[in-house]
Residue, then its C-alpha position, 0 to 999 in steps of 0.5 A: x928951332x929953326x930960326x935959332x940954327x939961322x942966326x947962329x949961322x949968320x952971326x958966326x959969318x958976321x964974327x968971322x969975316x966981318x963982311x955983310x955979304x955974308x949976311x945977306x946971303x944966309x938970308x937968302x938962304x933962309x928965305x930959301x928953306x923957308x920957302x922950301x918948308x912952306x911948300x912941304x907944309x901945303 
């Protein structure tokens, strides 16, 4: 589920600006609540 909401998020970046930074910075924001999650799960 959640990686599903990810890449919808980071294709919808990449199919409107054409820009890779956009790319990248939704994954550091996965990585982010990725992270988050992890430490909720622990």
């Amino acid at each position: 589920m959640f990686f599903d909401r990810f890449l919808a998020i980071s294709v919808h970046q990449i199919d409107t600006s054409g820009d890779i930074t956009d790319y990248r910075n939704a994954l550091v924001g996965c990585r982010s609540e990725i992270h988050k999650i992890a430490l909720a799960n622990s």
